[in-house]
N, C-alpha and C positions, 0 to 999 in steps of 0.2 A: 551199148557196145562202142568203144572206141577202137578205133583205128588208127594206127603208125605207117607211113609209109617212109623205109629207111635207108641213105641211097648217099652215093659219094656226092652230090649236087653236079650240074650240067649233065643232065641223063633224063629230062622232062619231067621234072616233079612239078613244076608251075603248070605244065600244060594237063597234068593230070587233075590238080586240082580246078582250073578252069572248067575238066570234063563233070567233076563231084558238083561243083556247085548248080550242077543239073540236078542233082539229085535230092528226095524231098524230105529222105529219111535221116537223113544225118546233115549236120551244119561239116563246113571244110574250112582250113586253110592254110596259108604256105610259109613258112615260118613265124606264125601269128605270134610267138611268143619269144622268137630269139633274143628278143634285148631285157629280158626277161632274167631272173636271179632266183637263188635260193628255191623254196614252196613256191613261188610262181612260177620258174621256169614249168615245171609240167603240171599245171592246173588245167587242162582238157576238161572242156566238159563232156558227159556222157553223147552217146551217139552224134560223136565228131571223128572226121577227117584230117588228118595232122601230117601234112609232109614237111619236113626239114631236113633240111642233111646235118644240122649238128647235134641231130637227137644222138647220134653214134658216140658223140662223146660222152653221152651221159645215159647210155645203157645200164650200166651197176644201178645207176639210182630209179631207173623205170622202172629194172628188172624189182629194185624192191617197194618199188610203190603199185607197180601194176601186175607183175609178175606174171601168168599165162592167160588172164582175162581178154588183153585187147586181142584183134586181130592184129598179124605182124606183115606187111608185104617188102620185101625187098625187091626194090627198083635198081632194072641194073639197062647200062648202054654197053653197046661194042666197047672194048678199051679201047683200042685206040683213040677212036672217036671222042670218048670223053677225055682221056688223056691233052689230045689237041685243043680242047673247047676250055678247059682247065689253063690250058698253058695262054689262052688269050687274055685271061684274067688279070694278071699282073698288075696290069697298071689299078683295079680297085684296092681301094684301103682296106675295105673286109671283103677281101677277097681270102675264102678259108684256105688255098694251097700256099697262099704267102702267109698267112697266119701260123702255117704249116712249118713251113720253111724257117721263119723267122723265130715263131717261140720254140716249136718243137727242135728241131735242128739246130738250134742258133746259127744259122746261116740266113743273114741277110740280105734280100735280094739283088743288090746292086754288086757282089761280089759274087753272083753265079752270072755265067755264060750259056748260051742258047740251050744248048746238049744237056748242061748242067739244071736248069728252070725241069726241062722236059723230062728230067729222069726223076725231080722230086715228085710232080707229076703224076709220074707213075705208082712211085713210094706211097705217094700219100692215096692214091685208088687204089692200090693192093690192102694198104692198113685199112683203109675205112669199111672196104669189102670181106676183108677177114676177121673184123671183129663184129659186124652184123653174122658173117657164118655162122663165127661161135655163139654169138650170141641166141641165135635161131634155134640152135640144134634141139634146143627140150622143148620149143613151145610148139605147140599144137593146133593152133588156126593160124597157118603162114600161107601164103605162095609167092611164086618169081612172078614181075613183069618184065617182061624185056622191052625194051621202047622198040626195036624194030618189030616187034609183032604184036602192036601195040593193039589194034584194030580187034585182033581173037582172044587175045589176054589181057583187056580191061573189060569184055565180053564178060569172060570168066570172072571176073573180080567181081564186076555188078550182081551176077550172081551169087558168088559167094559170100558178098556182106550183104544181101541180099535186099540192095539195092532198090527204091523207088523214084520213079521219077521220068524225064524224058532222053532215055539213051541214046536216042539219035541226034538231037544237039550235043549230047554230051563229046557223042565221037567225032563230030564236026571240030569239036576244038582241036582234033590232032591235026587237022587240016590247015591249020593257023599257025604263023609263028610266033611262039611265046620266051622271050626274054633271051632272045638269040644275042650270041658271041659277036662282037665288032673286032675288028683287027687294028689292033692302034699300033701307032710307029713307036720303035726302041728305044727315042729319045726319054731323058726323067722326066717326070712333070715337076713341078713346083716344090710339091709333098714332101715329091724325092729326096729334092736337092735339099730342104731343109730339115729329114730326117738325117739323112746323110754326113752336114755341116752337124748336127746336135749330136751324131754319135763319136763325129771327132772332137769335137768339145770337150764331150764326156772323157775321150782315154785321155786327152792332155791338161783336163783337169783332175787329174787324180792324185 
């Protein structure tokens, strides 16, 4: 039995899978295969734990290699809250709401302003959250974790994938923090400046 956990990212997928790797019945882990392509990208083996958040973009092709076998759980946080945790990200190179921003929108980020960052943001946590919906509605071993009630509904979940192993280190890990947000200043970095300088390049060399 595999397992998907499927979630906009910044909403405790790491720290959930730090809680699975408690567990004795199933191997986990936390984007193990993102830089992964084509028949690799979802090569899971059986009774594994898989959180990713860019599994969402490649739902059509789970839906038809896996169809309603695995279990499904969508991982959701407060929006606001991930909204903010999202908006800290910027300054990463794969960071998916500028991957967002940039391929998706073609709006690159040095030409959005505060308000502007924070409402793609949101854009991109409303899509990612509404195509897991859709995605969800036929299959038949799903449930919600909500990270704030993380303590009674990861309870429930070990139950329900029916889980072995030691639960009580495992809920220890929510007591930790795992791959917390830092607040960087608004300045470019380096990256920036030379993605920046290459896309003027690009229009005045045409």
């Amino acid at each position: 039995m595999r397992v998907f956990i499927l979630c906009t990212g910044r909403s405790g997928s790491l720290a959930i899978i730090k809680a699975c790797n408690h567990i004795t019945n199933y191997t986990s882990g936390h984007e193990s295969l993102a830089k992964e392509f084509g028949p690799s990208r979802l090569s899971y083996p059986d009774n594994h734990i898989e959180a990713d958040n860019r599994l969402t973009w490649f739902l059509a092709r789970m839906e038809k290699k896996f169809g309603d076998d695995p279990i499904y759980i969508h991982l959701k946080r407060n929006k606001e809250d991930t909204i903010n945790s999202l908006n800290r990200r910027w300054h990463s190179r794969s960071n998916i709401t500028r991957a967002y921003a940039e391929g998706i929108l073609k709006t690159p980020r040095e030409k959005l302003n505060n308000e502007q960052r924070l409402k793609i943001c949101e854009d991109y946590y409303n899509t990612v959250n509404d195509r897991i919906e859709v995605f969800l509605k036929n299959k038949t071993k799903k449930m919600i974790i909500n990270i704030e009630n993380i303590s009674e509904d990861f309870i429930q979940f070990w139950k329900f994938i029916e889980a072995k192993g030691d639960h009580k280190k495992a809920l220890k890990e929510f007591t930790q923090s795992h791959n917390k947000s830092k607040k960087r200043p608004g300045k470019s970095t380096p990256y920036e400046l030379k993605l920046f300088l290459l896309r003027i390049w690009r229009k005045f060399s045409k």
